[in-house]
N, C-alpha and C positions, 0 to 999 in steps of 0.2 A: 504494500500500500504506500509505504515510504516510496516507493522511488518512480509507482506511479501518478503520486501527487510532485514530484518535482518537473516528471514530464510535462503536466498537466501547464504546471508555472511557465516552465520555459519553450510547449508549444503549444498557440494559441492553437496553430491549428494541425492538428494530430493527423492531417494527410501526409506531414513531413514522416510519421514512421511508414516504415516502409514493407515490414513484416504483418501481413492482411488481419491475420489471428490477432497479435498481440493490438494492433490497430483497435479493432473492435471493443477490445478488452479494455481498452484506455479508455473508447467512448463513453463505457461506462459512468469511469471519474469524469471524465469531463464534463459530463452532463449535468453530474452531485456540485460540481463545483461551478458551472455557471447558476445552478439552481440559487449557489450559495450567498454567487453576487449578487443576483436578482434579490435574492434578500436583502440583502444590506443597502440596496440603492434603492427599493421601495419604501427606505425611512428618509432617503433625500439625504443618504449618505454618498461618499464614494473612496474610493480607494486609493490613496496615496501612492506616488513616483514609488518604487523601489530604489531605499535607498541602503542597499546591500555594503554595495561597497563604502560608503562611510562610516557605518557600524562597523565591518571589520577592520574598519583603519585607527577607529576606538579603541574596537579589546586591544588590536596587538599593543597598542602604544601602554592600555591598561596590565597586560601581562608582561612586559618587559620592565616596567615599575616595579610591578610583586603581588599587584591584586593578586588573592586565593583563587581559582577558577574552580567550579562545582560543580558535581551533577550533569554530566556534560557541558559543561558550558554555560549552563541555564541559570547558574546561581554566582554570583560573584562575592565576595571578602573581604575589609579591609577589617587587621583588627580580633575582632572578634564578634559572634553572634551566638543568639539563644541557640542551645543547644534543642529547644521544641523545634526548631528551624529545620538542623539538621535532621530530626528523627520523619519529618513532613516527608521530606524525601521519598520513604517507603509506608511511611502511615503504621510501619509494623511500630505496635505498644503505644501508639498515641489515638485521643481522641477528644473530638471537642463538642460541647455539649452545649445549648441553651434553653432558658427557660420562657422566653416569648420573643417573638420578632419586632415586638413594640418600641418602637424610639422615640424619644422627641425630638430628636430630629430628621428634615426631609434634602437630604442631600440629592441634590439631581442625578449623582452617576452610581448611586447605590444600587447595588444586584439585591438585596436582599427578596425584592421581590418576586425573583426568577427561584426564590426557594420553594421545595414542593409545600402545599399548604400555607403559603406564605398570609393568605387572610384569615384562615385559622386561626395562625400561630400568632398573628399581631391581638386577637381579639383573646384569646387564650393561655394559660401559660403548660408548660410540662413539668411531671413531679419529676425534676432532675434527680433528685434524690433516691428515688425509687428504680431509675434506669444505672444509676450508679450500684446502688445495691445488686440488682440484678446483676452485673457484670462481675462482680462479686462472689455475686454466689455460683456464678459458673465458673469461677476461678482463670477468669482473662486477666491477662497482664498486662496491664497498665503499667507504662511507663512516663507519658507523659497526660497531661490533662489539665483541657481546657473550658471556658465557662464564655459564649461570646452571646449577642443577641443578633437584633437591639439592642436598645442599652440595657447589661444585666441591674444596674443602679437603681433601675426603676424599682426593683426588689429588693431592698438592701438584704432584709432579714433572709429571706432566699439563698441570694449570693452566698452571704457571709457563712451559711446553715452547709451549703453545696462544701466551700474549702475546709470545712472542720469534717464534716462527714467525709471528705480525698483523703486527708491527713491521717482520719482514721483506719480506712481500711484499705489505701496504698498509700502506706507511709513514706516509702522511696520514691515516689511519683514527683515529677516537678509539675508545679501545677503555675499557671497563666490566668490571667481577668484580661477583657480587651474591654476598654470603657472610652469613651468620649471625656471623662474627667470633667463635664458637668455636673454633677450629683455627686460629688468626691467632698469627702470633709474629713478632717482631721481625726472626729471619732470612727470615721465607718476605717481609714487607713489604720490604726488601730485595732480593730474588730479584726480588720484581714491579717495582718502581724499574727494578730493570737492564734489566727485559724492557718498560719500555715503556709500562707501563701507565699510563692515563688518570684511571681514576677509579673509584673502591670504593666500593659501595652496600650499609650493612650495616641489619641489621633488629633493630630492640629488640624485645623479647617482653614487655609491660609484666607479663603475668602472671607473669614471673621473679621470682624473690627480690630485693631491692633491690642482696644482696650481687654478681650476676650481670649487673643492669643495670648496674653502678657500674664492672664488668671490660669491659664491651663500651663504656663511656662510656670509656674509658681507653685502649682500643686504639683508639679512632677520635682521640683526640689524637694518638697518635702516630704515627699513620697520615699526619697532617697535614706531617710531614717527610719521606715516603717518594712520597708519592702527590697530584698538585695538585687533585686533587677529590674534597674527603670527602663521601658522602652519605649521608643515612638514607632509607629505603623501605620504610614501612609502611600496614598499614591503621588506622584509628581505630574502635577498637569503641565503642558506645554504649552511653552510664554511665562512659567514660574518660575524660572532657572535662580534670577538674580535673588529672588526672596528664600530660596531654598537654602542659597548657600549662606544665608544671612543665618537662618535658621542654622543651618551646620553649626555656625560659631559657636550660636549661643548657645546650641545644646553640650557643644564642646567644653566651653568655658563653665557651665553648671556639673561636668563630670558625670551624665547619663549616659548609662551603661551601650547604648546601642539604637540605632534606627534601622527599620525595615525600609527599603525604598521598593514600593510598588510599582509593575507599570499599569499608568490609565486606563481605564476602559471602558468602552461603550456597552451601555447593561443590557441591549434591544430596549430601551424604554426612553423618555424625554428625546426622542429624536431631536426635535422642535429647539431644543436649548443647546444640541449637539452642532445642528445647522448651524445658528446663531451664534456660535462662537468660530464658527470654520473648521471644527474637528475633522478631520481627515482618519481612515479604517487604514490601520498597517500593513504594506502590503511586500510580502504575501501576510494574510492575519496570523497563521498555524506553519508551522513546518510539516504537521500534517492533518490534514483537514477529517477530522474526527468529531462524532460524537460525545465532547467533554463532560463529566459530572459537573464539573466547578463549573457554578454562576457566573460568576466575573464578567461574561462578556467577552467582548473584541475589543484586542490594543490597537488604541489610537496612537496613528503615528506621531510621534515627535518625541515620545515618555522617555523611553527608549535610551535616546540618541543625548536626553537632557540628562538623565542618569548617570549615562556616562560621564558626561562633563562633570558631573558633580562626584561622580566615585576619583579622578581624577583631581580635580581643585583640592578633595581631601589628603590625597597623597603630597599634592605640591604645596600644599599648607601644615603637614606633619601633623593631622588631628590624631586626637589619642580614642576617639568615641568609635566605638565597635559601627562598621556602615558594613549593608549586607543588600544586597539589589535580589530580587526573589520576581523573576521574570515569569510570567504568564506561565508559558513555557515549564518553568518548573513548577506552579501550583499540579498543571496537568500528570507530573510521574511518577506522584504518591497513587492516582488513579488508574494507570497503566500497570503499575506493579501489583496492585492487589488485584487487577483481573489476572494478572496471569501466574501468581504467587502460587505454588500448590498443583499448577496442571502439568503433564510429562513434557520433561522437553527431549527431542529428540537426540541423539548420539551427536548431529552435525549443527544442531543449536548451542548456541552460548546466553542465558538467562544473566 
């Protein structure tokens, strides 16, 4: 499938193969993948130049520095990062749990609602508690474990109730909160300390008011006495390069442990605001055009290539904060691995 989705990229028109059989057998993809475009242009999107060769002219200069290179390629290093990061990889011992899809807030590029049940789950919550148990008691290994929504905040006593119940019956588990850091106060930071918890992963919304970034920069200091791993986990929109790397500093100069750098993505939803800003579909979207679990969407071009810059600026400025770029690309081969984790591989396969 890999190498007839590369044909597919590099001939538009598949009479250049010349072998009748395998010809026909392409037509197949070809067709799944005009299908695909036709999607994506039926929201008044469209597909970006490929710009191949300026990404690879990125990594090398990025691997000739020392960035860490991961996961194929998919994952890049400065530093250091959560080790929940590393175990995503294969999904083996980790898993992440929520108790309602509810948020206060309405981010335009948020997937959340490409989750199954996603109006359910906003109107509803789950006995997290009871699904933990369960795993439990069938004696799964949990190794890592995490608590995301919406925002889990919305629950404090919930939350707090979920990290003392991990603590309890996977005591070695490193356990994660991913919160907005709206709903964060000194006593609920507190409450998590007692119960356990490992490490808080909060998200700036650069399009906030400065006065709002400035509040969530300030809980994540003080987060820094209650909690041994402070993280930030965002995406990088493009055209936000210069405020990012503003951000790097100060996250630097505060000594937080680490940021995830996302790339963007188009959720299939708010076409309308995607237009509106000129967002451009990365193109090719997939290196292989697949039926993905992960939500997240299609990367918009430009994430990408700003990423780099900034995985970069952090080298040629000596920052000491653990940066980890966790590309589209690598959400997908935590879900690749566990279909095929466990099925026979052949004498002349390599798993």
């Amino acid at each position: 499938k890999y190498f007839l989705c590369v044909l597919i990229y590099l001939y538009e028109d598949i009479r250049q193969l010349k072998n009748p059989a395998f010809r026909r057998y392409a037509e197949i993809y070809h067709k799944i993948y005009r299908s695909y475009i036709s999607q994506i242009e039926s929201n008044g999107l469209t597909l970006d130049e490929n710009r191949e060769p300026e990404r690879q002219e990125k990594l090398t200069r990025l691997r000739d520095k020392g960035v860490k290179f991961r996961n194929d390629d998919k994952s890049l290093v400065i530093n250091r990062f959560s080790p929940a990061c590393e175990a995503c990889q294969t999904g083996v011992g980790s898993f992440t749990y929520f108790i309602s899809l509810k948020c206060h807030r309405h981010c335009y590029y948020c997937f959340n609602p490409n989750q199954e049940n996603y109006d359910y789950y906003r109107a509803h919550k789950r006995d997290v508690i009871a699904e933990l148990n369960e795993a439990y008691k069938k004696g799964t290994r949990l190794r890592y474990l995490a608590l995301t929504g919406g925002e889990p905040l919305l629950y404090r006593e919930d939350t707090v109730e979920f990290f003392k119940f991990a603590r309890q019956k996977f005591p070695q588990a490193h356990t994660r909160l991913y919160t907005s850091g709206d709903l964060l106060t000194t006593a609920t930071l507190h409450e998590l300390q007692q119960a356990g918890l490992d490490e808080i992963r909060f998200s700036i919304k650069l399009e906030d008011p400065p006065e709002k970034q400035a509040h969530i920069l300030t809980l994540m200091a003080e987060s820094k006495a209650y909690i041994p791993q402070v993280v930030v986990e965002m995406p990088v929109i493009p055209g936000t390069l210069d405020a990012m790397k503003d951000l790097l500093l100060k996250l630097d100069a505060m000594g937080i442990f680490g940021i995830n750098l996302l790339e963007f993505c188009f959720p299939w939803a708010n076409a309308g605001v995607f237009r509106e800003k000129g967002f451009k579909i990365k193109n090719p979207p997939h290196q292989v055009l697949y039926n993905y679990w992960y939500a997240g969407g299609l990367p918009v071009a430009g994430s990408e290539l700003e990423i780099l810059d900034l995985l970069e600026f952090a080298l040629d400025r000596r920052l000491s904060i653990g940066i980890h770029y966790c590309s589209l690309e690598n959400k997908h081969t935590g879900q690749i691995y566990q279909q095929n984790n466990g099925h026979h591989v052949a004498p002349w396969l390599y798993f």
